[in-house]
C-alpha positions in Angstrom: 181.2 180.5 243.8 178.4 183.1 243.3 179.7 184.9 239.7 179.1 188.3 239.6 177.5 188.5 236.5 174.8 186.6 237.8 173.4 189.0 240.0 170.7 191.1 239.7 170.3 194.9 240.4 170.3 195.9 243.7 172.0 192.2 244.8 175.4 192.3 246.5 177.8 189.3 247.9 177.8 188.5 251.4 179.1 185.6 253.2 177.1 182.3 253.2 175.3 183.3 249.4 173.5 186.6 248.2 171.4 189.3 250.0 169.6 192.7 248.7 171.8 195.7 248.7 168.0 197.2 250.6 169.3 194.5 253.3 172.6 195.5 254.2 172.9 199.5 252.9 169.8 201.3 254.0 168.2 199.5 257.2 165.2 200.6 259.1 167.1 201.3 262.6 170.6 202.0 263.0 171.2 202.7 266.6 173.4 199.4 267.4 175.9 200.8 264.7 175.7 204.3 265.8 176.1 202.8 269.7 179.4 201.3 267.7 180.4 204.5 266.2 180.6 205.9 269.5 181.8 203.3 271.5 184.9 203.3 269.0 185.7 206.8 269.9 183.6 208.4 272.4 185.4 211.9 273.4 184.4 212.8 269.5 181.4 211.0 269.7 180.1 213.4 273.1 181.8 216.3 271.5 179.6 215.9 268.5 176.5 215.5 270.2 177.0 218.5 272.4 177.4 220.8 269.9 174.4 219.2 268.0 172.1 219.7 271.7 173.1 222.6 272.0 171.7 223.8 267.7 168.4 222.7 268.8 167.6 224.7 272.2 165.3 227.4 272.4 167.5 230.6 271.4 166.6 233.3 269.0 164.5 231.0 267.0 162.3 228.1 268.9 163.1 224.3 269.0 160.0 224.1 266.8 161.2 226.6 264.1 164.6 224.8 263.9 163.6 221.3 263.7 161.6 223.2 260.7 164.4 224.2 259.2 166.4 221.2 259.8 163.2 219.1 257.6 164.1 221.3 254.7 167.4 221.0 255.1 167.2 217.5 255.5 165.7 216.7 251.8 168.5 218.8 250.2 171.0 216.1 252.2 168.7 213.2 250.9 169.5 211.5 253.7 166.5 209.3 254.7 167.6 208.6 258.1 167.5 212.8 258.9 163.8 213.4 257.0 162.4 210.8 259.5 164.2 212.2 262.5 163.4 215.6 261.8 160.0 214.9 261.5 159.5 213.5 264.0 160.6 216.1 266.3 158.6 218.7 264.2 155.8 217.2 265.5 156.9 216.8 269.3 157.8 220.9 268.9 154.4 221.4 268.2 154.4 221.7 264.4 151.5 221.3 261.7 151.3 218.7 259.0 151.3 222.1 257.2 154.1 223.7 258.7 156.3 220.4 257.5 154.6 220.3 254.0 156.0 224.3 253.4 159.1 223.7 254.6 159.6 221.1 252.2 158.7 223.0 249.6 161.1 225.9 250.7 164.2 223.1 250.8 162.7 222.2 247.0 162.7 225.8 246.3 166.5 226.1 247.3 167.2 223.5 245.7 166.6 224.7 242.2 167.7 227.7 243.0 172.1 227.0 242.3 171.0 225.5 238.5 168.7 228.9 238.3 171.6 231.1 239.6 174.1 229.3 237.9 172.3 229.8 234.4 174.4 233.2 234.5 177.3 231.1 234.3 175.8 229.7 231.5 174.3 232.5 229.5 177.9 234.4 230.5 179.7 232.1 228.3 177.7 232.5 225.7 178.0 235.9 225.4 181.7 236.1 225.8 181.4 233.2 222.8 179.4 234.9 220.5 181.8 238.0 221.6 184.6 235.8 220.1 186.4 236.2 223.8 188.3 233.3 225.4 186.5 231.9 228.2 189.8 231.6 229.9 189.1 236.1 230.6 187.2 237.4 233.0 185.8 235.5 236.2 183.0 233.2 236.7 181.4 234.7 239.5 179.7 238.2 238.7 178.1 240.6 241.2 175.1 241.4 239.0 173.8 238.5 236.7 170.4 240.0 236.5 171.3 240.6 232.4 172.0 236.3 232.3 168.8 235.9 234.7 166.7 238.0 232.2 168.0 235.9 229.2 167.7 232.6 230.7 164.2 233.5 231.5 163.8 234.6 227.8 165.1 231.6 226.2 163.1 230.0 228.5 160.0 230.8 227.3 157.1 229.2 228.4 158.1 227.0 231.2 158.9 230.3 233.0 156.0 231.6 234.3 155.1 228.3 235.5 158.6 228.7 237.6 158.0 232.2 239.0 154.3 231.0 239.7 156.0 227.9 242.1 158.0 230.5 243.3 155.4 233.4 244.2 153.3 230.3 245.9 156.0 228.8 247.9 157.1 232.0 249.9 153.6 233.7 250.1 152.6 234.1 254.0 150.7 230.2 254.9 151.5 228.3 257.7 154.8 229.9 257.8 155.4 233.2 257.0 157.4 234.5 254.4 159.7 235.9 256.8 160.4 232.5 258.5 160.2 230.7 254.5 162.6 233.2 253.0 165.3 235.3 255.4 165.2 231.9 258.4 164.6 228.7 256.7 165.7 230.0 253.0 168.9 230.8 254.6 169.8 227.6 255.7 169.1 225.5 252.8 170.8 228.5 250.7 173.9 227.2 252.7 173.4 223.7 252.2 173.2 224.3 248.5 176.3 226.2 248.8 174.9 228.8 246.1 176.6 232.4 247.0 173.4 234.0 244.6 170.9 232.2 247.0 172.9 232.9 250.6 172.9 236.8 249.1 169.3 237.0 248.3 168.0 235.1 251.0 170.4 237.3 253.3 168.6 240.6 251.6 164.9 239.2 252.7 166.1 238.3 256.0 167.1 242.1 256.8 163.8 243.6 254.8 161.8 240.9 256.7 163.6 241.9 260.3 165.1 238.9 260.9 167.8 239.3 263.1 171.8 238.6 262.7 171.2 236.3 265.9 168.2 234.3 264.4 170.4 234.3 260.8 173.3 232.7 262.8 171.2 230.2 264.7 169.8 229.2 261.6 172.7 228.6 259.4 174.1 226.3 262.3 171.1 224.2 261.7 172.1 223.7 258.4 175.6 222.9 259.5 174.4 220.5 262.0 171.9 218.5 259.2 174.8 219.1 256.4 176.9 216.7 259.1 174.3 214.8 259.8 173.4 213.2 256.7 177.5 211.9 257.3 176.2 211.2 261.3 173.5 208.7 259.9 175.5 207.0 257.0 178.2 206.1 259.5 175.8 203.0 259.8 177.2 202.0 256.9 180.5 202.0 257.5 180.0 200.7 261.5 177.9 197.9 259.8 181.1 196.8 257.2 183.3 197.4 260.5 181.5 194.7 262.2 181.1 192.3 259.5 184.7 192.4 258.7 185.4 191.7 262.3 183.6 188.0 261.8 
């Protein structure tokens, strides 16, 4: 018998002896388990899949500019399975090595952006402490944090301008303009960070930039579509336990 204190990180029990958890958990193709996962229930299966066609037709933004939004999108999931994908069909649409490297950026952007908002939670308690006010008053979500923003900022001293200089870069016009960066693909990942600051101030570009409520709509389904399928491609894991239970 195998003791579990013999094994070594990243080793699990199988039957028959040992194997690496890289073996079993994250495998290089998973379409027999996904051809499982719908074969075990295949009305939801279709249903899924037609609504996930129909996110990635030519609408008010291009196939091209969503599979964009759906690579930045993609590394807020961290689901390796949808970076490849999504890739992949970037490049079939048509877009630049370019294109793909600023999208990133715009997901890693969005991505800091709820612990940057959030600061005002932050500097808000602090306040109300050094006020000598319960925390239990008030509510935690202001409409103006700008005040917390500015004091974050101040407290954070140098490592600040290196932040708003990451920022200024990352939404300046490139291969993608700041309109498509900001108010399209912005928007989505704001939604996939679930950060109400971000989804407001991306929202705010989007209508300076001219961005249109269709395109903002088309957009944020994107990010519902890659939100789900970072749970699509994991179901490999589950369909691969499914199957070796069955042995």
């Amino acid at each position: 018998m195998v003791k579990l204190s013999s094994l070594k990180d990243g080793e699990t029990i199988v039957k028959g002896g040992i194997t690496s958890m890289s073996d079993t958990i994250m495998k290089a193709q998973i379409g027999g388990d996904i051809a499982h996962l719908r074969k075990l229930n295949p009305d939801l299966y279709d249903s899924w899949m037609a609504y996930h066609d129909s996110v990635f037709t030519d609408g008010a933004l291009t196939a091209k500019e969503k599979q964009l939004i759906a690579v930045a999108v993609a590394h807020i999931t961290a689901c390796p399975y949808c970076i490849r994908s999504r890739v992949r069909a970037s490049k079939k649409e048509g877009a630049s090595d370019q294109e793909i490297v600023e999208s990133i950026y715009v997901g890693l952007r969005l991505n800091m952006g709820g612990p940057f908002a959030f600061s005002s939670l932050a500097f808000e308690a602090w306040d109300t402490l050094e006020s000598g006010i319960p925390l239990t008053e008030g509510h935690f979500f202001k409409k103006d944090i700008a005040k917390e923003i500015a004091s974050f900022r101040e407290c954070s001293g140098d490592i600040s301008p290196h932040f708003m200089e990451l920022h200024k870069k990352i939404f300046a016009d490139g291969a993608l303009s700041k309109k498509m960066k900001r108010g399209i693909i912005g928007l989505a990942c704001a939604h996939a960070t679930k950060c109400p600051y971000c989804i407001r101030g991306t929202v705010k570009d989007a209508h300076t930039d001219g961005v249109t409520a269709e395109q903002m709509a088309e957009a944020i389904n994107v990010a519902m579509v890659m939100t789900a399928g970072s749970c699509y491609a994991h179901t490999s894991i589950a369909m691969d336990t499914l199957k070796s239970l069955e042995k």
